[in-house]
C-alpha positions, 0 to 999 in steps of 0.5 A: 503540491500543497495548497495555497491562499496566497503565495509571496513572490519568493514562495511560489512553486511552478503550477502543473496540470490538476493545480487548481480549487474545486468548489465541492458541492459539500461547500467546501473548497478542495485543492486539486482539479482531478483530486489530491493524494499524499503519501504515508512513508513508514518503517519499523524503528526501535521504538515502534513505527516510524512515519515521515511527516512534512512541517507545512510552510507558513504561507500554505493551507494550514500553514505551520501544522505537520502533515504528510507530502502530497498534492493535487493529481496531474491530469490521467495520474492514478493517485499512487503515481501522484503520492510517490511524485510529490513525496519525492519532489517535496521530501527527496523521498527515492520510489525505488526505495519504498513499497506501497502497502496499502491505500485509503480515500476520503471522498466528497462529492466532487473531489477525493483525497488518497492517503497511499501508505508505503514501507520504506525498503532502503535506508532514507533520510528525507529533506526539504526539496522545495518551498512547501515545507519548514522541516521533514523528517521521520517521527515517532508514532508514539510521540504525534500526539506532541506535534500539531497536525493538520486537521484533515491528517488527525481525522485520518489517523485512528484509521491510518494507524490500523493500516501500518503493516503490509499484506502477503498471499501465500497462495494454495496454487494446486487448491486454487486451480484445482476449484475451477473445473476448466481443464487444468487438469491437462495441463497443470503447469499452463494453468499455474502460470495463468494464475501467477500472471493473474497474481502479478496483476493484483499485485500492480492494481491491488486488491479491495480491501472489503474482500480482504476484511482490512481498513482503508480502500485497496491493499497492494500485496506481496504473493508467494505462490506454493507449486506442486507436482507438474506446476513446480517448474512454473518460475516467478515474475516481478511481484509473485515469488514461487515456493515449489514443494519438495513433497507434500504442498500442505507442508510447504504452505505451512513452511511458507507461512511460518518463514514470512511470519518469523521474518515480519517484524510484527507488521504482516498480515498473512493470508493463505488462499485455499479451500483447505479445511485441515490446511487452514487449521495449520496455517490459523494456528501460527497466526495467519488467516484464510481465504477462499481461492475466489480473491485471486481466481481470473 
């Protein structure tokens, strides 16, 4: 829910709990008792990205400029659970028809504003759904300089603009259990299923986007686990597609890549988790990069 100095009678939106100023001691005030978050909706259009932007209603904070759907956090909801609740609430935006991709936030002192960025997987065509907007609607990323943002938002957009693209694993299982001396060697596939277990969390909680040397705050993959050997068995589970190599498991790393690659449309990040020098020189030449199997070890 967007902020408000003060609402005409027919404006007024119901208050939930988290609705509420912070009185920062930046000096500032800030709306949203346990902080606020908005949700940057994108796509891939002909002419470039896309983003779904809301004209903010003229009684609001920086009535009239165009910004993005959000508000103040309900009491224990984690920021991309109150960025899709508002989108959808304020712009029709349907959860089952995005991903979220990627996560950047503004801290101060006493408050923190999370912009959750997300890439539309269904078609959607967003509406106006409560007072706090004048239009919403998707616009060029090539044409925002011709709207009137607000502040905050055109502060953010240098950085947003780098994170518009989505992030996909591929994982050297075999490589990857094979680091850690802790057994798997009696039982390859049991070891392999706790590593595709462990990836389905990194998937749900993401990743710290220091440790995969991107913008913003946290980035929320796509995982494709590369099996071999006696761990072809181990099957997928939401969030964790399993590749088994017919033969050689290099080749399939590399085939994996080179599949997600011709598939991306230009906006994915890949990264092979591997220890592999002789793999990473294969995968580093079709554009992807590399990592050690330290990000996705439990």
């Amino acid at each position: 829910m967007t902020a408000a100095a003060s609402r005409p009678p027919a404006a007024r939106v119901h208050r939930q709990p988290g609705d509420g100023w912070v009185e920062c001691s930046c000096g500032r005030r800030h709306w949203g008792l346990n902080g606020a978050a908005g949700l940057l909706l994108w796509r891939a259009g002909p002419a470039g990205p896309q983003l779904v932007l809301q004209h903010r209603a003229l009684w609001s904070h920086h009535g009239g400029t165009w910004g993005l759907p959000g508000g103040a956090l309900s009491d224990g909801e984690t920021p991309v659970h109150g960025a899709v609740r508002e989108a959808q609430e304020e712009a029709g935006v349907v959860p089952a028809g995005l991903r979220v991709t990627a996560a950047r936030a503004l801290v101060h002192p006493d408050w923190a504003y999370t912009t959750v960025l997300a890439e539309a997987t269904a078609p959607l065509e967003p509406a106006v759904t409560d007072p706090e907007s004048l239009e919403v609607r998707w616009v060029d990323l090539a044409s925002i300089d011709d709207f009137q943002l607000l502040p905050a938002f055109a502060d953010a957009l240098p950085e947003l603009r780098t994170m518009l693209r989505r992030l996909v694993l591929v994982v050297d299982a075999a490589n990857v259990v094979g680091s850690r001396p802790d057994g798997w060697w009696a039982d390859r596939a049991g070891a392999t299923t706790r590593l595709r277990d462990h990836l389905a969390v990194l998937v749900r909680d993401g990743l710290d986007a220091v440790d995969v040397d991107l913008p913003g705050q946290r980035w929320y993959p796509e995982v494709v686990l590369v099996t071999e050997g006696a761990a072809r068995g181990v099957g997928p589970v939401d969030g964790v597609r399993v590749v088994p190599a017919a033969g050689s498991g290099d080749d399939a790393v590399v085939e994996a890549v080179a599949a997600v690659l011709g598939a991306a449309g230009g906006v994915t990040d890949v990264v092979v988790t591997t220890a592999d020098r002789a793999l990473s020189a294969r995968v580093g030449a079709l554009g992807a990069r590399t990592l050690g199997p330290r990000l996705v070890r439990h």
